[in-house]
C-alpha positions in Angstrom: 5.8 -12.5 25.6 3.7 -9.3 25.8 7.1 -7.2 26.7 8.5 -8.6 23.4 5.6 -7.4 21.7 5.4 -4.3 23.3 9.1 -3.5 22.3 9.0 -4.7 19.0 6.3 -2.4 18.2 7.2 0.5 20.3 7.7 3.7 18.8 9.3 6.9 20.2 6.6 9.5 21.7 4.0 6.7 21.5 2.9 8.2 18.4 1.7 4.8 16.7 -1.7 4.6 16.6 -2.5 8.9 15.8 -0.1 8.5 13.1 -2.1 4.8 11.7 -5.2 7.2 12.1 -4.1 9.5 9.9 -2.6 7.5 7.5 -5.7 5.7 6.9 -7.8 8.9 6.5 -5.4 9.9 3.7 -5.9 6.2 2.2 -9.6 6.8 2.4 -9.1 10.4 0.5 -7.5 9.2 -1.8 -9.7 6.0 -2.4 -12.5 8.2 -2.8 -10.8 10.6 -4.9 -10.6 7.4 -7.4 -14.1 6.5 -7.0 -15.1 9.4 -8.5 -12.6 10.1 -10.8 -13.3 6.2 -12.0 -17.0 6.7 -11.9 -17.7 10.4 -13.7 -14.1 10.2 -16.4 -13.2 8.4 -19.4 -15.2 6.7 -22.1 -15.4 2.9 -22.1 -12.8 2.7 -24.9 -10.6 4.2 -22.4 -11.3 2.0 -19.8 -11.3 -0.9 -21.7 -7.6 -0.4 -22.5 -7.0 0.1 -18.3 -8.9 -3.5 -18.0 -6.6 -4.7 -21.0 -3.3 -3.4 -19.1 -4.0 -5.2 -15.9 -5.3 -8.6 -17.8 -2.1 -8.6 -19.0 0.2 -8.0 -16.0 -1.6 -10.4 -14.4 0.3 -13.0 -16.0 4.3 -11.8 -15.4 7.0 -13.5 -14.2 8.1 -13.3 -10.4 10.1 -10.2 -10.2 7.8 -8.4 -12.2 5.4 -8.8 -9.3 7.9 -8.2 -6.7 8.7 -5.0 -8.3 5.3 -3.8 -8.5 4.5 -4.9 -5.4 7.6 -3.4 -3.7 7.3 0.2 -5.7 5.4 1.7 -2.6 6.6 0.5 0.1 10.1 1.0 -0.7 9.4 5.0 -1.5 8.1 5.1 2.0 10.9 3.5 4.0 13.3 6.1 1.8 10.8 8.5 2.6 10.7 7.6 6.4 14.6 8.3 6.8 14.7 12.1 5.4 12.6 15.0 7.0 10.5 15.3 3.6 8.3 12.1 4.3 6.4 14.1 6.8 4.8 15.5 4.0 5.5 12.5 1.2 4.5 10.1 3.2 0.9 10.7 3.5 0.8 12.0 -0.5 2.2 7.8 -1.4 -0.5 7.0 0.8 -3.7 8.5 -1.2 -1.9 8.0 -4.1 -1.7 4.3 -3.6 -5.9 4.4 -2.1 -6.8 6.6 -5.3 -5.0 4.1 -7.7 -6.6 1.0 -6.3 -10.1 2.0 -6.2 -9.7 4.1 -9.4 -9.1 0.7 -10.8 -11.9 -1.1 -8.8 -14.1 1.4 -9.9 -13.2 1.1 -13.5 -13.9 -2.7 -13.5 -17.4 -2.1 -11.8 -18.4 0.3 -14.3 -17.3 -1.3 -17.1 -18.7 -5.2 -16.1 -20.6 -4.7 -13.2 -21.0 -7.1 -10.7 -18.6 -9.5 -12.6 -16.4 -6.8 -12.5 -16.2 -7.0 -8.6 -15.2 -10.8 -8.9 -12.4 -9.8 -11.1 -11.2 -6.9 -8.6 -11.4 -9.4 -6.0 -8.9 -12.1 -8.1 -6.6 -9.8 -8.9 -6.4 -7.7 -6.1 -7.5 -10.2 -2.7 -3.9 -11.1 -2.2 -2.7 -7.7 -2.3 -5.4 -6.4 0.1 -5.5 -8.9 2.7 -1.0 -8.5 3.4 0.5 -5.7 0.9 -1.7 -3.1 2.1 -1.0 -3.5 5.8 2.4 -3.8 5.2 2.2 -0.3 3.4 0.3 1.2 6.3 2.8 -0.1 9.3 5.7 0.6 7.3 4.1 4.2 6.5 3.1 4.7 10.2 6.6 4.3 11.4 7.9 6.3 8.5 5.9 9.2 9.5 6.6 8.9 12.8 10.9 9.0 12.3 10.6 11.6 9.6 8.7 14.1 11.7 11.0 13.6 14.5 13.6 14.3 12.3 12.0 17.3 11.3 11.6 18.6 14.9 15.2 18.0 15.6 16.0 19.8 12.4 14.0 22.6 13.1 15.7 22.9 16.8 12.3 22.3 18.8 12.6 18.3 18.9 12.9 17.2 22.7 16.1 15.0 23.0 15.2 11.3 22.8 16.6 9.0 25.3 17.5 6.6 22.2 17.7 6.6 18.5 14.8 7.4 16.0 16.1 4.3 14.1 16.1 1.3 16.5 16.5 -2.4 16.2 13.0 -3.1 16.5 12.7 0.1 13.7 14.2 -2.3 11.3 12.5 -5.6 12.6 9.2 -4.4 11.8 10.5 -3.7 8.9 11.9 -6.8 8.0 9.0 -8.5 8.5 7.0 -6.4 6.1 9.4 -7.4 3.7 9.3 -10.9 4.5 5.1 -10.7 3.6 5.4 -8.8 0.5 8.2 -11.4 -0.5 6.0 -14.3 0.4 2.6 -11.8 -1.5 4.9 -11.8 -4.5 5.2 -15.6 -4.4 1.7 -16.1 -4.1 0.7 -13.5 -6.7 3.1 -15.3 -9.3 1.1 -19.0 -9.1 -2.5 -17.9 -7.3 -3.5 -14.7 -9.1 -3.2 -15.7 -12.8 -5.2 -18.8 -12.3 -8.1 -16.8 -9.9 -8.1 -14.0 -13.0 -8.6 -16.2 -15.7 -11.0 -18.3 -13.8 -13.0 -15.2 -13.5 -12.3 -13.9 -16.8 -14.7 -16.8 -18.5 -17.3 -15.2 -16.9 -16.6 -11.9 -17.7 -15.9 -13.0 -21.5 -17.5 -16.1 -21.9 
């Protein structure tokens, strides 16, 4: 069992876990970027109307959710089979930490506490599987597109087998398979967690 896992998550150079590192540094950049921007920007009219937007996409039909749910993940897996996502790949990445805690931010500072609950609702699901799923699917991006790169540039080592293996596209599959099943749960769970919060927001 443990030399099935070990394959399955190989990658080429045993570049993994620097690349995860990194990733997550960039995630924190830009989750803090938002923070700020969130906390010191906008009026409360402003906000509001952020608050307004995501009451209402909270309540959307199934492949509304799968779409936004699949938006980043599917710009790095295009982005993890060109040389470019050596450098895009990391930008999706604080983009995606700046929007969510731009948004968390905005609820806090708008309702306070309350505000945290509502974060929570309408965010948990994507938090606890999306977000992994955007990080292993941007680790192994990075780690094929700058191998790429390095055989583009003529100063990549040959590799003893391809960048894009089976278990490449396994671990992708099973990304999929989560934000599939996230979408699912979004489309029945997250509506009834937000307004169930929202009564105590606006009583």
């Amino acid at each position: 069992m443990k030399r099935i896992l070990m394959k399955v998550w190989d990658v080429p150079g045993n570049t993994l876990l620097p690349a995860l590192i990194f990733l997550c540094i960039c995630f924190i950049i830009g989750a803090i970027t938002g923070c700020i921007v969130a906390a010191n920007g906008g009026d409360n009219a402003q906000l509001a109307s952020v608050v307004a937007d995501y009451t209402v996409l909270s309540d959307v039909n199934f492949w509304s959710v799968l779409f936004n749910i699949l938006r980043f993940p599917i710009i790095i897996i295009l982005c993890g089979l060109c040389v470019f996502g050596t450098i895009m790949i990391p930008i999706v990445v604080a983009v995606r930490g700046f929007l969510l805690l731009f948004t968390i931010t905005t609820f806090v500072r708008l309702f306070g506490g309350t505000g945290l609950l509502y974060s929570l609702s309408l965010f948990g699901i994507q938090c606890l599987f999306v977000l992994p799923c955007i990080l292993l699917l941007a680790t192994q991006g990075l780690v094929s597109a700058s191998i790429l790169f390095s055989l583009a540039s003529s100063r990549g080592k040959k590799l003893s087998g391809s960048v894009f293996s089976g278990a490449y596209f396994f671990r992708m599959l099973i990304c999929l398979g989560v934000l599939l099943f996230c979408a699912l749960a979004e489309t029945l769970v997250t509506p009834f967690l937000v307004s169930l919060t929202m009564d105590k927001i606006l009583p």
